[in-house]
FILOLUM-521694 format. One record per residue (C-alpha): residue in three letters; x negated, y negated, z negated. Coordinates in Angstrom, 2 decimals. Example, Ala and Ser with C-alpha at 12.3 -4.5 7.8 and 13.67 -1.06 7.14 Angstrom:
   residuo      east     north        up
       ALA    -12.30      4.50     -7.80
       SER    -13.67      1.06     -7.14
//
This chain:
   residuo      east     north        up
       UNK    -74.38    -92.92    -77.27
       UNK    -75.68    -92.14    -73.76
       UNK    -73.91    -91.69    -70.72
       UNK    -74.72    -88.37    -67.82
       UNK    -77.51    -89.33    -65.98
       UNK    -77.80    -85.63    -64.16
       UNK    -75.28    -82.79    -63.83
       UNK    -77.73    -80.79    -62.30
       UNK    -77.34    -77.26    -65.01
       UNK    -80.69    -75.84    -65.86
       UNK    -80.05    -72.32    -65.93
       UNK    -81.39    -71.39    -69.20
       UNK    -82.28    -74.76    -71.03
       UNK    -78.99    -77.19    -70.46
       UNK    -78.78    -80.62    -68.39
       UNK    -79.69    -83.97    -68.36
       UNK    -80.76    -84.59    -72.80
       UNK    -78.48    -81.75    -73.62
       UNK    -80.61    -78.95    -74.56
       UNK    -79.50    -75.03    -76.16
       UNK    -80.55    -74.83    -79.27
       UNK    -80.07    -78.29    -80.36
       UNK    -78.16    -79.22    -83.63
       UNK    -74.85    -80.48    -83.70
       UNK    -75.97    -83.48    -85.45
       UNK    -78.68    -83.98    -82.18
       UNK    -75.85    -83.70    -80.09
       UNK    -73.40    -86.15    -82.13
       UNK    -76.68    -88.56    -81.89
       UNK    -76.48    -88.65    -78.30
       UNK    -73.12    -88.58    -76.97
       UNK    -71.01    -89.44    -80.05
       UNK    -68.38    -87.60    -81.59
       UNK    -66.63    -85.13    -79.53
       UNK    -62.67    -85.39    -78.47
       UNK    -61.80    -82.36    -79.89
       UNK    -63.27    -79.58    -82.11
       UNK    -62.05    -75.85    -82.57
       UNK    -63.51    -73.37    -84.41
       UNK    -62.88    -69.63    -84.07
       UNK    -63.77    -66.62    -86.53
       UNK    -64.80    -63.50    -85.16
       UNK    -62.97    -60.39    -86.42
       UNK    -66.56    -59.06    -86.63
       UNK    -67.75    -61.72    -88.80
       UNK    -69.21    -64.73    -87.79
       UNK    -68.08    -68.24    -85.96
       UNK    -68.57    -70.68    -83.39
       UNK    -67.39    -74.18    -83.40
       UNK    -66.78    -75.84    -79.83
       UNK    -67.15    -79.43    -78.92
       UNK    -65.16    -80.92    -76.09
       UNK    -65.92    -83.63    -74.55
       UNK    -63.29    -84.31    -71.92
       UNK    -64.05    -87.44    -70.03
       UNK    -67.68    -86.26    -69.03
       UNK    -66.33    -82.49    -68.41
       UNK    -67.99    -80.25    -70.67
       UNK    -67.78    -78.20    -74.34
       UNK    -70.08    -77.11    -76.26
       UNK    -70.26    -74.32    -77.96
       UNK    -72.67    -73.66    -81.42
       UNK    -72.45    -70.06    -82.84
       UNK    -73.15    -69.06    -86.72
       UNK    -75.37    -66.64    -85.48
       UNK    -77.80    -68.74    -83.84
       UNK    -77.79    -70.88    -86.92
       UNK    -74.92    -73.13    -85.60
       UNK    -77.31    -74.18    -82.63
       UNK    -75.83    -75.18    -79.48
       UNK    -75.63    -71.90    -77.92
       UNK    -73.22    -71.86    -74.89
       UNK    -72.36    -74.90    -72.51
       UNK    -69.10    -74.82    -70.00
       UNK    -68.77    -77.37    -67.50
       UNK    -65.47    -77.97    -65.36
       UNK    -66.29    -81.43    -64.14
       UNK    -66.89    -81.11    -60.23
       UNK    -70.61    -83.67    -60.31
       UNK    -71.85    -80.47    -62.11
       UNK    -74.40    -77.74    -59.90
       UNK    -77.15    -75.38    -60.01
       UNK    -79.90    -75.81    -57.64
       UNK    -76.97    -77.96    -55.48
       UNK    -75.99    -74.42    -54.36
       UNK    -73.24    -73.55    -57.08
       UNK    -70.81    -75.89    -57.60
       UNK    -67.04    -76.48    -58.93
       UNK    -64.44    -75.86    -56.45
       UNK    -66.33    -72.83    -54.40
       UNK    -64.59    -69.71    -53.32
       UNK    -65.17    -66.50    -54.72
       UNK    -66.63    -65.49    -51.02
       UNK    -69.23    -68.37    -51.31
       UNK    -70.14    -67.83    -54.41
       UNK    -70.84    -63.78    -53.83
       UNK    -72.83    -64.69    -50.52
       UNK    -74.71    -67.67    -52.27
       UNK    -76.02    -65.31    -55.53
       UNK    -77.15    -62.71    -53.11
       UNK    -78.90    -65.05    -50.46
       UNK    -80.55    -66.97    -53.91
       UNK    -81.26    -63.12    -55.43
       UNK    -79.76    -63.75    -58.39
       UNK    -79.05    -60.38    -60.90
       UNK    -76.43    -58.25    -59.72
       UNK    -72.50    -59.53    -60.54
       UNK    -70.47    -58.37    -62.66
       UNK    -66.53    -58.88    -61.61
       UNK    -63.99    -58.92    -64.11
       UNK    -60.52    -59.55    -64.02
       UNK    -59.53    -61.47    -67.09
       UNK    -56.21    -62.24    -65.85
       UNK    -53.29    -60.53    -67.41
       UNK    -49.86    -61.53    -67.20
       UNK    -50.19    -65.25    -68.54
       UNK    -52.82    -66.20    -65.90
       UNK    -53.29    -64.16    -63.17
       UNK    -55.76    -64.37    -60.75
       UNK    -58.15    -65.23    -63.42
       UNK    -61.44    -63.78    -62.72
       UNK    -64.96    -63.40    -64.09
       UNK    -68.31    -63.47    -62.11
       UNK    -71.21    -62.65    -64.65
       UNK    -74.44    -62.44    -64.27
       UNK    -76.81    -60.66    -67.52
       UNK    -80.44    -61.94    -66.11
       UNK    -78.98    -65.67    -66.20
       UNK    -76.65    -65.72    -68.97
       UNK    -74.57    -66.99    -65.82
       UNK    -70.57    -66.79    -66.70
       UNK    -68.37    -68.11    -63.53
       UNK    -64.67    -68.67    -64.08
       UNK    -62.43    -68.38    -61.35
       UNK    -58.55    -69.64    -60.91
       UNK    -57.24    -68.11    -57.95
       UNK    -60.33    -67.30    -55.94
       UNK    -61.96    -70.73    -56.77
       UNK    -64.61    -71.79    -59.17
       UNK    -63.38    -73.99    -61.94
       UNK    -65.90    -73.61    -65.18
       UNK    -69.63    -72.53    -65.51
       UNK    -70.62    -71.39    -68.46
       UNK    -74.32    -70.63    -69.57
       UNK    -76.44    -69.70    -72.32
       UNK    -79.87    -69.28    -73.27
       UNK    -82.44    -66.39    -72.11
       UNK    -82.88    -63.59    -74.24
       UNK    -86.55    -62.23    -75.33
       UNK    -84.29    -59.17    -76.41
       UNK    -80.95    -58.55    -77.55
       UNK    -81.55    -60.17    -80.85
       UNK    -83.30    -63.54    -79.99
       UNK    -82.63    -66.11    -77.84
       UNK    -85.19    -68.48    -75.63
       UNK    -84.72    -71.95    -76.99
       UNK    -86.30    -73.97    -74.57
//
Protein backbone atom coordinates (compact mmCIF):
# COMPACT_ATOMS: atom_id res chain seq x y z
CA UNK A 1 0.00 0.00 0.00
CA UNK A 2 1.52 3.40 -0.87
CA UNK A 3 1.07 6.56 0.68
CA UNK A 4 0.36 10.37 -1.58
CA UNK A 5 3.47 11.44 -2.71
CA UNK A 6 1.80 14.43 -5.00
CA UNK A 7 -1.66 16.04 -4.91
CA UNK A 8 -0.87 17.92 -7.77
CA UNK A 9 -4.40 16.74 -10.23
CA UNK A 10 -3.42 16.12 -13.78
CA UNK A 11 -6.22 17.41 -15.59
CA UNK A 12 -7.06 14.58 -17.76
CA UNK A 13 -4.83 11.57 -16.55
CA UNK A 14 -5.19 11.55 -12.44
CA UNK A 15 -2.33 12.24 -9.71
CA UNK A 16 0.52 10.96 -8.20
CA UNK A 17 0.15 6.51 -9.36
CA UNK A 18 -3.54 7.02 -9.64
CA UNK A 19 -4.31 6.95 -13.20
CA UNK A 20 -8.22 7.00 -15.19
CA UNK A 21 -8.71 4.09 -16.63
CA UNK A 22 -7.07 1.87 -14.23
CA UNK A 23 -8.81 -1.29 -12.77
CA UNK A 24 -10.19 -1.48 -9.51
CA UNK A 25 -8.03 -4.30 -8.70
CA UNK A 26 -4.79 -1.74 -9.82
CA UNK A 27 -6.16 0.60 -7.54
CA UNK A 28 -6.82 -1.94 -4.49
CA UNK A 29 -2.95 -2.93 -5.32
CA UNK A 30 -1.82 0.38 -4.50
CA UNK A 31 -3.64 1.98 -1.82
CA UNK A 32 -5.50 -0.96 -0.23
CA UNK A 33 -8.99 -1.45 0.27
CA UNK A 34 -11.11 1.54 0.32
CA UNK A 35 -13.20 2.83 3.61
CA UNK A 36 -16.28 2.71 2.05
CA UNK A 37 -17.92 1.52 -1.22
CA UNK A 38 -21.38 2.58 -2.81
CA UNK A 39 -22.69 1.62 -5.82
CA UNK A 40 -25.49 3.37 -7.71
CA UNK A 41 -27.76 2.09 -10.74
CA UNK A 42 -28.70 4.39 -13.29
CA UNK A 43 -32.41 4.54 -14.16
CA UNK A 44 -31.01 4.46 -17.72
CA UNK A 45 -29.16 1.36 -17.26
CA UNK A 46 -25.84 1.06 -16.22
CA UNK A 47 -23.63 1.59 -12.80
CA UNK A 48 -20.80 3.03 -11.14
CA UNK A 49 -19.24 1.87 -8.00
CA UNK A 50 -17.33 4.62 -5.86
CA UNK A 51 -14.37 4.12 -3.65
CA UNK A 52 -13.75 6.41 -0.72
CA UNK A 53 -10.91 6.77 0.73
CA UNK A 54 -11.31 9.23 3.58
CA UNK A 55 -8.08 9.76 5.37
CA UNK A 56 -6.12 10.74 2.08
CA UNK A 57 -9.34 12.83 0.75
CA UNK A 58 -10.49 11.37 -2.33
CA UNK A 59 -13.24 8.75 -4.12
CA UNK A 60 -13.09 7.13 -6.87
CA UNK A 61 -15.42 6.55 -9.10
CA UNK A 62 -15.43 3.34 -11.91
CA UNK A 63 -18.47 3.36 -14.32
CA UNK A 64 -19.98 0.06 -16.16
CA UNK A 65 -19.71 1.85 -19.16
CA UNK A 66 -16.14 2.36 -19.32
CA UNK A 67 -15.76 -1.27 -18.46
CA UNK A 68 -15.70 -0.57 -14.64
CA UNK A 69 -12.41 1.56 -15.23
CA UNK A 70 -11.66 4.26 -12.94
CA UNK A 71 -13.47 6.92 -14.65
CA UNK A 72 -14.07 9.98 -12.36
CA UNK A 73 -11.80 11.16 -9.35
CA UNK A 74 -13.17 13.86 -6.55
CA UNK A 75 -10.84 15.28 -4.22
CA UNK A 76 -11.90 17.38 -1.01
CA UNK A 77 -8.63 17.17 0.82
CA UNK A 78 -7.12 20.85 0.84
CA UNK A 79 -2.98 19.45 -0.27
CA UNK A 80 -4.91 18.82 -3.57
CA UNK A 81 -4.30 21.60 -6.86
CA UNK A 82 -4.10 22.08 -10.45
CA UNK A 83 -1.19 23.82 -11.81
CA UNK A 84 -0.97 25.35 -7.86
CA UNK A 85 -3.61 27.77 -9.24
CA UNK A 86 -6.92 25.85 -8.23
CA UNK A 87 -7.14 24.77 -5.00
CA UNK A 88 -9.69 23.72 -2.04
CA UNK A 89 -10.99 26.51 -0.08
CA UNK A 90 -11.08 29.31 -3.10
CA UNK A 91 -13.96 31.62 -3.64
CA UNK A 92 -16.19 31.44 -6.39
CA UNK A 93 -14.66 35.08 -7.49
CA UNK A 94 -11.11 33.49 -7.61
CA UNK A 95 -11.91 30.72 -9.17
CA UNK A 96 -13.96 32.67 -12.21
CA UNK A 97 -10.92 35.19 -12.53
CA UNK A 98 -8.27 32.30 -12.30
CA UNK A 99 -10.08 30.00 -15.36
CA UNK A 100 -10.26 33.07 -17.46
CA UNK A 101 -6.64 34.49 -16.79
CA UNK A 102 -5.43 30.43 -17.37
CA UNK A 103 -8.04 30.35 -20.65
CA UNK A 104 -9.61 27.53 -19.64
CA UNK A 105 -13.18 26.51 -21.72
CA UNK A 106 -15.95 28.65 -20.95
CA UNK A 107 -17.96 27.83 -17.35
CA UNK A 108 -20.80 26.50 -16.96
CA UNK A 109 -22.71 27.69 -13.52
CA UNK A 110 -25.21 25.62 -12.04
CA UNK A 111 -27.06 25.84 -9.04
CA UNK A 112 -27.46 22.39 -7.59
CA UNK A 113 -28.72 23.61 -4.41
CA UNK A 114 -32.33 23.08 -3.62
CA UNK A 115 -33.86 23.27 -0.39
CA UNK A 116 -31.60 20.64 1.55
CA UNK A 117 -28.33 22.47 0.66
CA UNK A 118 -28.47 25.69 -0.54
CA UNK A 119 -25.88 27.60 -1.82
CA UNK A 120 -24.62 24.57 -3.50
CA UNK A 121 -23.18 25.40 -6.76
CA UNK A 122 -21.57 23.91 -9.85
CA UNK A 123 -18.63 25.37 -11.95
CA UNK A 124 -18.12 23.02 -15.07
CA UNK A 125 -15.99 23.12 -17.55
CA UNK A 126 -16.70 20.51 -21.02
CA UNK A 127 -12.97 20.97 -22.64
CA UNK A 128 -11.47 19.69 -19.16
CA UNK A 129 -13.91 17.34 -17.87
CA UNK A 130 -13.38 20.02 -14.96
CA UNK A 131 -16.46 19.69 -12.27
CA UNK A 132 -15.97 22.36 -9.24
CA UNK A 133 -18.23 22.04 -6.22
CA UNK A 134 -18.98 24.90 -4.28
CA UNK A 135 -20.56 25.24 -0.51
CA UNK A 136 -21.45 28.68 -0.02
CA UNK A 137 -19.27 30.52 -2.49
CA UNK A 138 -16.18 28.33 -1.63
CA UNK A 139 -14.52 25.44 -3.31
CA UNK A 140 -14.79 22.21 -1.45
CA UNK A 141 -14.47 19.09 -4.13
CA UNK A 142 -12.84 18.79 -7.66
CA UNK A 143 -13.93 16.37 -9.63
CA UNK A 144 -12.37 15.25 -13.06
CA UNK A 145 -12.52 12.82 -15.71
CA UNK A 146 -10.85 11.73 -18.69
CA UNK A 147 -10.69 13.60 -22.28
CA UNK A 148 -12.99 12.60 -24.78
CA UNK A 149 -11.84 11.71 -28.57
CA UNK A 150 -15.75 12.05 -29.07
CA UNK A 151 -18.76 11.57 -27.18
CA UNK A 152 -18.39 7.86 -27.15
CA UNK A 153 -14.69 7.26 -26.11
CA UNK A 154 -12.69 8.37 -23.58
CA UNK A 155 -8.66 9.30 -23.56
CA UNK A 156 -7.10 6.82 -21.21
CA UNK A 157 -3.89 8.17 -20.65
Amino acid sequence: MTTIQSYEIVLGKGFDKIRLGMEKSEVEQLLGKPNDMEEHIYPEGGSSETYSYYEEGFDLTFESENESRLSYISVFKDDFHIDNKINIGQTKNELLQIIEKEGFSEPDIEDVGGDEYPGNELIFLKDENLNLWLSDNVLDEIQFGPFWEDDETPIWP
